[in-house]
N, C-alpha and C positions, 0 to 999 in steps of 0.2 A: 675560138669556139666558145659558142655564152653555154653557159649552165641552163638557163631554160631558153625556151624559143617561146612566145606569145605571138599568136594568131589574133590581132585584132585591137583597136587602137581606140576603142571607146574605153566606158565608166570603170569595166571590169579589167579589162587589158592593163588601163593604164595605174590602177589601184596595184594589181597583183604584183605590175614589173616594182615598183614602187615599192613594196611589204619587200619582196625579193631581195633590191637590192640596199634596203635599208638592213637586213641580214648577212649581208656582204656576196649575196649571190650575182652572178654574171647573167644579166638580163638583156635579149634583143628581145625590141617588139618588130613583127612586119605587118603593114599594114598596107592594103588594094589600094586605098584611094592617096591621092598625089597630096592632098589638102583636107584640113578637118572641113565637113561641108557648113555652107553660110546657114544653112535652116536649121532649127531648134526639134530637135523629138519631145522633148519634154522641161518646166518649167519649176518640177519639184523635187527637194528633197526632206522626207520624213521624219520624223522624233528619234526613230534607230537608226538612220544611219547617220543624224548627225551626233549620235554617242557612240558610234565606230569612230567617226571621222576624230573626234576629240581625242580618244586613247593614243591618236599622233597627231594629236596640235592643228589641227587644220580642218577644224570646224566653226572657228573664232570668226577668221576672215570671212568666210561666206557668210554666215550669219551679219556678220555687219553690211553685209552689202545686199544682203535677200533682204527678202518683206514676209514676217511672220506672218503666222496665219494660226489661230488658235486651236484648230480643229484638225483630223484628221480627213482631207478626201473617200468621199464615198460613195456609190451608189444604189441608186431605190431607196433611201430613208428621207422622211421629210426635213428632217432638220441635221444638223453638225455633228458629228462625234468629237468633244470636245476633250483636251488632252491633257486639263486641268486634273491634277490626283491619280495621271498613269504613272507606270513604273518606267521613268526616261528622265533625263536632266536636262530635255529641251523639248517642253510641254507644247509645240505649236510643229508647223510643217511650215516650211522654207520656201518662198516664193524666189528662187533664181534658174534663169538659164540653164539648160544641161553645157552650152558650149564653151558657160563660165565655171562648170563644175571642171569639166576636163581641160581646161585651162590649166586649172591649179592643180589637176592630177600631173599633167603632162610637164609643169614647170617640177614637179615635186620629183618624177622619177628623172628626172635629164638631170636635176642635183646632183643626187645620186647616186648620175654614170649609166643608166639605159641606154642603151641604143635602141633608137627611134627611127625605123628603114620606112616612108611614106612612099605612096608607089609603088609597092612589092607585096605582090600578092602569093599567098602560099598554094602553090598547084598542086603537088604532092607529096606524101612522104612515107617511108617506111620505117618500123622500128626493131630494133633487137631486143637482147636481154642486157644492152649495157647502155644503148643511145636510142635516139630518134636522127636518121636525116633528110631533111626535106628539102626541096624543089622550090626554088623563090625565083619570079617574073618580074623583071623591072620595067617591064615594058618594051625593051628591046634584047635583054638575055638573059638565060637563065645563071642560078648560079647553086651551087649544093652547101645547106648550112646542118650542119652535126652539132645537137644539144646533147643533154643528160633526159630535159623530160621536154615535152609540147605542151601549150595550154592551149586549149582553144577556146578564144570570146572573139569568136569570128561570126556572130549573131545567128537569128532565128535559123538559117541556110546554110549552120557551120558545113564548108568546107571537111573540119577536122573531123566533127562527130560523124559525118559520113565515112569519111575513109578508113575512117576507126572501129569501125561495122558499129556502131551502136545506135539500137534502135531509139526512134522518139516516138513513142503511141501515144492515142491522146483522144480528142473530137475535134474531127474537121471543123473549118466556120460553117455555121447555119446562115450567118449574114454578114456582108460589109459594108463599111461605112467609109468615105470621104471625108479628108482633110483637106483647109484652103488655109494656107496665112492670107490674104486678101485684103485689101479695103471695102468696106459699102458702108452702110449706114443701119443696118439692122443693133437693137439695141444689146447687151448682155444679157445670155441666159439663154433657155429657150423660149422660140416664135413656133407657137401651133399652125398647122395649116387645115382649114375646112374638113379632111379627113381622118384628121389624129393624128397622120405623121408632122416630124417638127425637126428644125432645125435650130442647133447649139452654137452661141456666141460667144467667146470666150476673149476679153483683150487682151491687148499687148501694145506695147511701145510703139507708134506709128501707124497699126494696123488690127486685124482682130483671128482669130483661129476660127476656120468657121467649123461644123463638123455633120453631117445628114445621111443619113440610113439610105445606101444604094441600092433603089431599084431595079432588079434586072440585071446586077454585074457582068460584066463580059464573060465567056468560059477560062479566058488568060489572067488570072486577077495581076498577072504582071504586066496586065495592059497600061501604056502610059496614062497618070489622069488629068485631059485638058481642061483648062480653063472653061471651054463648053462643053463638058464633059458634069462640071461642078453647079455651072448657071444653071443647065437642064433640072437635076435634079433638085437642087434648092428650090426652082420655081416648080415644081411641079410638087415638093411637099410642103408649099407657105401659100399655092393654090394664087400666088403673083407675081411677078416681075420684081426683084429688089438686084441692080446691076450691082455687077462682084470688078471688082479692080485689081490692077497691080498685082498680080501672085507672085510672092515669095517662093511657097513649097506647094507642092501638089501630091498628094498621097493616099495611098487606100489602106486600110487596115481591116481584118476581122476578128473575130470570138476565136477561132483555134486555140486548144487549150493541149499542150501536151509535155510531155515529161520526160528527159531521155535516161531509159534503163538501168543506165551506170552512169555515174560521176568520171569513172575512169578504168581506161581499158591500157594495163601496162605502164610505159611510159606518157598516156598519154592522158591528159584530166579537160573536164570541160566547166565552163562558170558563166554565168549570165546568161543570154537569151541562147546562145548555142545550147545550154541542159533544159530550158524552159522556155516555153511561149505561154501565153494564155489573155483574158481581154483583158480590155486597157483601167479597168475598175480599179477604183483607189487610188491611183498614179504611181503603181509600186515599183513599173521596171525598172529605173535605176536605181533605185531604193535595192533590190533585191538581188542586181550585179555587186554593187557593195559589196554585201552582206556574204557574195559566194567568195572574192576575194580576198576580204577579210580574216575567214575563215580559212581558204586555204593558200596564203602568202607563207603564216611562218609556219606550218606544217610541210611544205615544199622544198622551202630553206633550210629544216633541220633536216630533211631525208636528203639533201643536196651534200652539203654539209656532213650527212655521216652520224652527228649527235643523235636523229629522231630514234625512240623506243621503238620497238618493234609493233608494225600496227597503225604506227599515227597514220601516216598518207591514207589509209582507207578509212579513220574514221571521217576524214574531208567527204565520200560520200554518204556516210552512214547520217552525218549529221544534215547535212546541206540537202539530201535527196529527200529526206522526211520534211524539210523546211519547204522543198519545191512543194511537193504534195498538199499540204497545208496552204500554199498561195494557190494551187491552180483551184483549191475547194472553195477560198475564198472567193475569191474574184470570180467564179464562175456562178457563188452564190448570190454575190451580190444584182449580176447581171441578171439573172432570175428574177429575183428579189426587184427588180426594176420592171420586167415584163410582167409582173403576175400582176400586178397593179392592185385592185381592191380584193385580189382572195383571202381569206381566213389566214390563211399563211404568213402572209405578205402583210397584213394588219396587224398580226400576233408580234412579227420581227421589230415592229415599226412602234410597237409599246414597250416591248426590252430596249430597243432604244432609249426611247424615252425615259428610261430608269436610270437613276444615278449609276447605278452597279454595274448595269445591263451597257449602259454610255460607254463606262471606261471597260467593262469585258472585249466590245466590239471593237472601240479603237484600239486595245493592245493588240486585238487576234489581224485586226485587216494592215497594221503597221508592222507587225512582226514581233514586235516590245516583249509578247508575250516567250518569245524563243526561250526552250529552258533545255542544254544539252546533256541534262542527268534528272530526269525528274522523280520525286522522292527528296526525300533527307530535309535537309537544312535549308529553307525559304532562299537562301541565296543560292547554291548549291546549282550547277549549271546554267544560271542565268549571268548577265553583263550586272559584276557589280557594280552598285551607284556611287557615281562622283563624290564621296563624299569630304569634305574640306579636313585637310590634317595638317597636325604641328612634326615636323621633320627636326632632327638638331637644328638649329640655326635659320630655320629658314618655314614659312606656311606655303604649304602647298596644296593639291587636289589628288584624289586617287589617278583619276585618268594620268596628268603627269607624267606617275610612276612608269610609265606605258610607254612613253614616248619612243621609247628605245627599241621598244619590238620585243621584247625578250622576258622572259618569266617572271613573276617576282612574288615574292613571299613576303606577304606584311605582318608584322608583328606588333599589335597593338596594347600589348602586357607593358607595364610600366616597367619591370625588371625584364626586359629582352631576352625573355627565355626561346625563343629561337634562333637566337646568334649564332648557335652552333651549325645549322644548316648553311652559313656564308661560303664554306667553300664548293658547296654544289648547284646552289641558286641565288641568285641577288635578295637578301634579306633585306626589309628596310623599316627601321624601328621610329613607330610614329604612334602618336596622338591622336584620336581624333577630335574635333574640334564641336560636334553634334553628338546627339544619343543616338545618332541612324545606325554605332555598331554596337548599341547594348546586345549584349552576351555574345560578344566576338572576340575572342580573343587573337586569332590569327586567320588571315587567308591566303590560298597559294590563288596567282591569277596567272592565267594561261594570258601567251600576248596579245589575244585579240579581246583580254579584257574579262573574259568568261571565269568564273569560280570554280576551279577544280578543284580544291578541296576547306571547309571551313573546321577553323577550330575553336570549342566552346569552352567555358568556364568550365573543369573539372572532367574535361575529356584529352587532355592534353598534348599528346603526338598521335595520339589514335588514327590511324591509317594516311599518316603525314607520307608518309616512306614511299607505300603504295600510289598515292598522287603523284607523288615528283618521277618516280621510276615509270607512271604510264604517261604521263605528257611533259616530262623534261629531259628523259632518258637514265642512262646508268651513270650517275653523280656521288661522290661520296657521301653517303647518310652519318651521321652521329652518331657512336657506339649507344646501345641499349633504344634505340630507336625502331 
């Protein structure tokens, strides 16, 4: 019997099983489809998530093998939102594969001991007050698997969130658009056609992603989309014939923008496109599967586990459902922000751009960078603190590092290790820093997914140390007079 059950074998799935069982929790994933599929959904990853990805070492590798990109993805602005001088420690966006992202997630939880059921899709399931157990199809039988919780990242059409009664309200699409991987010959970017409509080029290795505003969509948008399905409409908004070849992927997508109710009902939690859909602006979807189970991996693992304070598991919705909200504003702005074309509005947004200040305001909000889970207090103070380089006994290292582990840690950056004394409740670890990036820091507690729970300054000393560790480490021995 696994301690959790994961619904769903993508970005989010395979991160959460991953954080889980790097915690020592008993992880299955089940996943519908027999095979990770040959077609690519997406080509990026962001400046946040690859400073999640680093707090566990495995943002190094991608990065050498993607292709930077200085700027953040966006749309309706004329020019780049550039990433130079945001608050991130990997100032550019990541040109790789999603199919090479979940590669490395998929090699990282099977480490680790996941179990990985392909071909087993979850039909149903009910839960108590002690378990979840659900109904898994393999194709030819069923079979009944009993967890402690369910996640569902079983996407836009969760399965789970339905049975889970939780609603997803939102705004229907107003419009859809067609996806080809294809061959032809049209150049990069977009090709206007005679009436303003236009279709998007976008390359790729052997081939090109093509992308054009569907006319007339069927009333089924789960109508399959052929190959003359795709000619049609390209030629009828480029106003000529440009033959399409070879399809790779054939897909429709639209604007639907919606948000579901709860993070979690019970036993049961939801993370990536199952709690959120919305349009495709900034390339944020797997950016923002991350980001959910990031967040709630080791909050899971301590309520598994028994350690978690009373409370954590729901602040996994309090924090991440205020986060959904903020992407579907953006991305829904942006799209706007593209249609409005020459209004006052839309000129106004596109001069804030153009401002240094206004540059990096818009890159940290449409990337997420800007996420701050306590705001008030201390500049650091519920944001992802920065990498910054430090002297260990014995050894230089980096704050992320410290992280590797999954697990809490208390930095104490005083030269006389005045918080050694917290060692028997939380991993203290007494360093240097190597830059002035922590003038007037003298200690920080970091939650495992990286985030500053609590800082402490020159001349304020343990002032509500106690209080931190007891809401996001648990009931741990504190230091007399603390």
């Amino acid at each position: 019997m696994p301690d959790v059950l994961v619904a769903g074998a993508g970005p989010a799935g395979l991160l959460l099983a991953a954080e889980l069982a790097l915690a020592g929790v008993r992880t299955t994933i089940v996943e519908r489809l027999p095979e990770r599929p040959p077609y690519c959904r997406g080509f990026n990853l962001n400046a946040r998530a690859l400073d999640l990805l680093a707090r566990r070492g495995l943002a190094e590798g991608l990065v050498a093998e993607g292709h930077r990109v200085p700027h953040a993805p966006a749309t309706g602005l004329p020019g780049p939102l550039l990433l130079d001088g945001t608050a991130t420690d990997h100032p550019f966006s990541l040109g790789i594969p999603q199919t090479r992202v979940e590669e490395v997630l998929e090699a990282r939880a099977r480490e680790l001991g996941v179990e990985i059921l392909r071909g087993h899709e979850l039909r149903s399931f009910t839960q108590s007050a002690d378990d979840v157990t659900a109904v898994v199809h393999n194709g030819r039988t069923e079979r009944t698997v009993r967890a402690s919780f369910l996640a569902g990242c079983d996407g836009g059409r969760s399965t789970v969130r339905k049975q889970a009664g939780i609603d997803f309200p939102g705004v229907a699409a107003r419009w859809y658009a067609l996806l080809g991987d294809v061959e032809c010959e049209l150049p990069y970017g977009p090709s206007a056609g005679p009436d303003g409509r236009s279709v998007f080029v976008i390359p790729r290795p052997g081939y090109v992603r093509i992308v054009v505003r569907e006319d007339d969509p069927p009333p089924d948008k789960d109508t399959p989309v052929t190959l003359e399905r795709l000619q049609e409409q390209v030629d009828a908004a480029l106003g000529r014939h440009v033959e399409l070849r070879a399809p790779r992927w054939l897909s429709r997508f639209g604007n639907a923008a919606r948000l579901a109710s709860r993070y979690r009902e019970g036993r049961v939690l939801l993370a990536g496109d199952a709690a959120h859909i919305h349009p495709p602006a900034g390339a944020i979807g797997v950016n923002v599967a991350l980001d959910d189970a990031f967040n709630l991996g080791w909050k899971l693992a301590a309520t598994v586990r028994g350690t978690a304070p009373a409370g954590l598991l729901d602040t996994y919705h309090a924090e991440r459902h205020a986060a959904g909200a903020r992407i579907l504003a953006n991305t829904q702005a942006q799209v706007a922000l593209e249609e409005a074309g020459a209004e006052p509005w839309a000129d106004l947004m596109r001069r804030v751009a153009a401002h240094p200040a206004g540059n990096r305001a818009l890159a940290e909000i449409i990337t997420g960078l800007d996420a701050c889970y306590e705001p008030g207090g201390h500049a650091w103070l519920g944001r992802l603190a920065p990498d910054v380089p430090l002297r260990v006994p014995g050894a230089e290292t980096h704050l992320a590092e410290l992280l590797h582990t999954g697990r809490p840690v208390l930095v104490d950056l005083t030269s006389s290790g005045a918080f050694a004394a917290w060692s028997a409740g939380v991993a203290v670890v007494t360093a240097v820093a190597s830059t002035s990036d922590t003038a007037g820091v003298d200690a920080v507690l970091l939650r495992p997914d990286g985030h500053v729970a609590w800082v402490g300054t020159p001349g304020s000393g343990e002032a509500g140390l106690a209080e931190a560790v007891h809401r996001w480490v648990g009931d741990v021995p504190v230091p007399a007079g603390a």
